[in-house]
C-alpha positions in Angstrom: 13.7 -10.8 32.6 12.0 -7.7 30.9 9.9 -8.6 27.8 11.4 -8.5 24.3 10.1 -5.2 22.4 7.7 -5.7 19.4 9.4 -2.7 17.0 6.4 -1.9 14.8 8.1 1.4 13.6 10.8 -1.1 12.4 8.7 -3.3 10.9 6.9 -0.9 8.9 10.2 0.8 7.9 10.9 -2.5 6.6 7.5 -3.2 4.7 7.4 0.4 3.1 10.6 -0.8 1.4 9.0 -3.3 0.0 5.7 -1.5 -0.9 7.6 0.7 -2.9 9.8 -1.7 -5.2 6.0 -2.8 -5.6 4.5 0.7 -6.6 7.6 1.5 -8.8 7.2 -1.9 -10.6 3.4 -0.8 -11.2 4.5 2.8 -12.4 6.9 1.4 -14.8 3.7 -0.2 -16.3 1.6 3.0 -16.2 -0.4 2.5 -13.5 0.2 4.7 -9.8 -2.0 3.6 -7.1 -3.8 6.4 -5.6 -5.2 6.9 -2.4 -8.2 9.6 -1.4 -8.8 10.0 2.3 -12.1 12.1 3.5 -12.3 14.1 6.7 -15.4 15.8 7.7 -14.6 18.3 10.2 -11.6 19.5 11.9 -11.3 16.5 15.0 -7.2 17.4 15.6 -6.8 13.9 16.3 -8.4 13.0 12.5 -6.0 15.8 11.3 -2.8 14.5 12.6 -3.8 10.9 11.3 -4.6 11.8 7.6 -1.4 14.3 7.5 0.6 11.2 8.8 -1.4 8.4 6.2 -0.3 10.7 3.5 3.6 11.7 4.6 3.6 7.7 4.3 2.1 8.2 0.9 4.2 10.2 -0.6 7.3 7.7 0.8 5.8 4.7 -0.7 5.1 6.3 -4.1 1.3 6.3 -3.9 -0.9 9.3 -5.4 -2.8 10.5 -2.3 -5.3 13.5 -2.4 -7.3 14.9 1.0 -11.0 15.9 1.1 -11.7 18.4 3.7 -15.4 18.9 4.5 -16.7 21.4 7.0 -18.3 19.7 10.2 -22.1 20.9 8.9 -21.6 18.8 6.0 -24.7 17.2 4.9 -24.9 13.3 4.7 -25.9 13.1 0.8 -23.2 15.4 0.2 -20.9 13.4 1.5 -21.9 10.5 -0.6 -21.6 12.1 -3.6 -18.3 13.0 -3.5 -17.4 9.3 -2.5 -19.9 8.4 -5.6 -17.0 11.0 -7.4 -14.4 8.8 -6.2 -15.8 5.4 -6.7 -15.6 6.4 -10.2 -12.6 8.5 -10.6 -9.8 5.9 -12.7 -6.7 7.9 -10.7 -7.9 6.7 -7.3 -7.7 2.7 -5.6 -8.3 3.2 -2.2 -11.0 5.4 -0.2 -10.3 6.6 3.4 -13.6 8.0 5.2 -11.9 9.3 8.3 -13.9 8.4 11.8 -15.4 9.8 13.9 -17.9 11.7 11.7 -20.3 14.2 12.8 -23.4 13.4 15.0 -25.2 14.1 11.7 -23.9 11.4 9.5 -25.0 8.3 9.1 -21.4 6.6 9.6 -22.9 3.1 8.5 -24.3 4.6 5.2 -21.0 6.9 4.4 -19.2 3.3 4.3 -21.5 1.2 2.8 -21.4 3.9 -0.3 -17.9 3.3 -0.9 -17.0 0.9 -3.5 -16.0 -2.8 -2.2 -13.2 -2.4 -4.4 -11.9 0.4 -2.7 -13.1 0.2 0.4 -9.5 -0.4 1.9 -10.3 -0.1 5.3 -11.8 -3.5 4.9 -15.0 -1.8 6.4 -18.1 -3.1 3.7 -20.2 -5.5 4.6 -18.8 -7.2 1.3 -15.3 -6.7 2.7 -16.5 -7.9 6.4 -18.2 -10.8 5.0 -15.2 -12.4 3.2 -13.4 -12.2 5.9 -15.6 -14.0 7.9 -15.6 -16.7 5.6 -11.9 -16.5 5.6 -11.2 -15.2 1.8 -10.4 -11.3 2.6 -10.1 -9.5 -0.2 -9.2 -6.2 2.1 -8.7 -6.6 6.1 -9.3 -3.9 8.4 -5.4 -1.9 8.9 -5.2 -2.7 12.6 -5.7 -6.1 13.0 -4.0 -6.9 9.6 -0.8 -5.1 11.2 -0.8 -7.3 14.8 -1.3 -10.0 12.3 2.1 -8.4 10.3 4.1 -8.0 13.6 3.4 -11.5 15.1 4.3 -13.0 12.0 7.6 -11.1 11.8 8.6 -12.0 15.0 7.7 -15.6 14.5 5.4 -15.8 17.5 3.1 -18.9 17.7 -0.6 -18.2 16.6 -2.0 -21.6 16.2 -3.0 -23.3 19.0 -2.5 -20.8 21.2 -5.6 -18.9 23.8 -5.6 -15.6 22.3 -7.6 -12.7 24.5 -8.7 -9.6 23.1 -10.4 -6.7 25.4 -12.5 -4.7 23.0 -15.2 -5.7 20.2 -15.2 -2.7 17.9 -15.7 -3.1 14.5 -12.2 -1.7 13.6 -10.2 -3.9 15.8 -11.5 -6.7 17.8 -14.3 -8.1 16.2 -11.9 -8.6 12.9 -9.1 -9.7 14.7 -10.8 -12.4 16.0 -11.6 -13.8 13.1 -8.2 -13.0 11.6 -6.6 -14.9 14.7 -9.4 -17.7 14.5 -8.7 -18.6 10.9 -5.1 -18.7 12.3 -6.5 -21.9 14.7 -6.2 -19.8 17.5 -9.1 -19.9 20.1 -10.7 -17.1 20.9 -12.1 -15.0 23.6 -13.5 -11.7 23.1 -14.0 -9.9 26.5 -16.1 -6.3 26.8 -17.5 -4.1 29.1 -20.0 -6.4 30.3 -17.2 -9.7 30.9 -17.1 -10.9 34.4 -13.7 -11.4 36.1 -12.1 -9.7 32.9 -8.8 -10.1 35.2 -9.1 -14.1 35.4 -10.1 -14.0 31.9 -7.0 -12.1 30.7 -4.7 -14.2 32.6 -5.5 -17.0 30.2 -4.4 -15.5 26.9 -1.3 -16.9 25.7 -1.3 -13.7 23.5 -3.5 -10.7 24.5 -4.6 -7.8 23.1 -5.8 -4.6 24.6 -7.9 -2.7 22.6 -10.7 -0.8 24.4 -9.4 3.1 24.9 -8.9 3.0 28.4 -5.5 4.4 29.5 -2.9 1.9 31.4 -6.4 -0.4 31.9 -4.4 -3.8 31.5 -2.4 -4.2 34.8 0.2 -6.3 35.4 -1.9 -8.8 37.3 -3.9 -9.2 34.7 -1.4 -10.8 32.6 0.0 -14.3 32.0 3.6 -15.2 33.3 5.4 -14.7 29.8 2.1 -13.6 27.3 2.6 -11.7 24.2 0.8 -8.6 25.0 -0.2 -6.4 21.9 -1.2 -2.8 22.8 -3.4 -1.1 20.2 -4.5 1.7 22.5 -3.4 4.9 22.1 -4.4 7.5 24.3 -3.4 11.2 25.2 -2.8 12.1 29.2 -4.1 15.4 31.1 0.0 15.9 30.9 0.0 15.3 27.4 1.7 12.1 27.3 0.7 9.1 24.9 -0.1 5.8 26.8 -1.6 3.2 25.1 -4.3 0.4 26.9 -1.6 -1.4 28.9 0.3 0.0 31.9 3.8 -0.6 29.7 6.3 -0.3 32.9 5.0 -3.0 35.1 3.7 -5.4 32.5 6.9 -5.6 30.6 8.3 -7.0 33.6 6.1 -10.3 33.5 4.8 -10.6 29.5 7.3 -12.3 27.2 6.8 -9.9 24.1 5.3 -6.4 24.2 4.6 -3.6 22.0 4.8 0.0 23.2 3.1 3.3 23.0 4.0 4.9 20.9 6.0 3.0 17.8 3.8 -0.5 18.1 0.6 -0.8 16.5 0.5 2.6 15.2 2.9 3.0 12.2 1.7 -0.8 11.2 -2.1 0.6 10.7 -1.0 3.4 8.3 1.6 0.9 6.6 -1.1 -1.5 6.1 -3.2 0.7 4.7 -0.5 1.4 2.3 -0.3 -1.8 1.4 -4.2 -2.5 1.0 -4.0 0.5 -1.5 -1.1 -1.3 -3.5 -3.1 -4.5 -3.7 -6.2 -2.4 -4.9 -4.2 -1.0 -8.0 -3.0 -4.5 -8.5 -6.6 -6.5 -8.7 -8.1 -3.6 -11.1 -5.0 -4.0 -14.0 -5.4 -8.0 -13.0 -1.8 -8.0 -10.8 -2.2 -10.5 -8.1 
């Protein structure tokens, strides 16, 4: 029996709905949440992704404005204008688009931002309540497997959750986000032996390393929930994400595709991130 599909383009239809009952109610008391995103250079990838983030924007109701720097552009530079934007009253969340030039410090560009609008969830501040399991903003990505999980009622607690990949952006924060869940957790890299055997124990597995169709359908337990946050682009131009979809959604239980899984939950979690940012600086919880 194939594997039931995780919709995240549903799901984040259905979430945007509900973002913007939530931005109207905060217009109707004067306040529009506004969102700036940064992008140093012209990566077409980076383009695409902040022309999508603020399309999604505009249908939520949120303010949005883009910063585009040329690729030469100096580190301090940089920081100012997010100094600028720390400040400025009309905006609630900053988005410092990655990757930045070889240039830039990307560690320092995100440590300037302001905790309270860093809602990418990437300051240490940010990083370290979620490790202590109080998040005031979690990282888009992981907050949206979290999302789809949730809306398809799939078990977290208890369960032997396996996640390939230890960035900053996705797996080391999911962890957490699954561990506070009482899952228990292994995170495998490019240095984990027997990644294969190691996969085949995760009741829910996540693929999130880059590598095109890497997870294999032996690598996969009889009737997992396999999350694919990989997205990449073939010589033929086609989108594949981390897990080779055809064969593993013949033995996982739940699966998300590539694309219309992860994907639109990022951007709509970022959206929502931004709402709660408006919300905690007028003292709306």
């Amino acid at each position: 029996m194939p594997a039931q599909i995780i919709d995240g383009k549903a799901i984040a239809s259905k979430l945007k709905l509900q973002i913007r009952q939530e931005v109207e109610q905060l217009k109707a008391r004067g306040v529009q949440p506004g969102l700036a995103a940064v992008l140093v250079g012209d990566n077409p990838a980076s383009v695409i992704y902040v022309r999508n983030k603020r399309k999604v924007c505009d249908e939520v109701g949120i303010y949005s404005e883009e910063h585009r720097l040329p690729g030469q552009t100096k580190q301090e530079d940089l920081i100012h204008l997010i100094e600028s934007l720390n400040s400025n009253s009309k905006i609630n969340g900053i988005l410092i688009q990655l990757p930045l030039p070889k240039q830039i410090n990307a560690d320092r560009v995100l440590n300037a931002v302001s905790q309270a609008k860093d809602v990418d969830g990437l300051h240490p501040y940010n990083i370290g309540m979620l490790t202590m399991g109080t998040p005031q903003f979690v990282p888009c990505t992981p907050a949206g497997v979290i999302a789809m999980l949730d809306e398809y009622k799939i078990q977290i607690e208890g369960q032997r959750a396996v996640i390939v990949g230890r960035s900053n952006l996705v797996g080391r924060p999911l962890s957490l986000l699954l561990m506070h869940r009482h899952a228990t957790i292994t995170v495998c890299h490019s240095r984990t032996k027997e990644i294969g055997a190691v996969c085949r124990e995760g009741d829910i597995l996540v693929a999130a390393m880059g590598k095109p169709k890497f997870i294999t359908a032996e690598m996969v337990k009889e009737g997992a929930v396999v999350i694919d946050v990989g997205i990449n682009r073939l010589e033929t131009g086609q989108l594949v994400g981390d897990v080779d979809f055809e064969p593993v959604s013949k033995k996982a239980g739940w699966i998300t595709p590539v694309p219309g899984g992860v994907g639109p939950m990022t951007v709509v979690m970022l959206m929502y991130n931004t709402l709660q940012s408006a919300k905690l600086s007028v003292k709306v919880v």
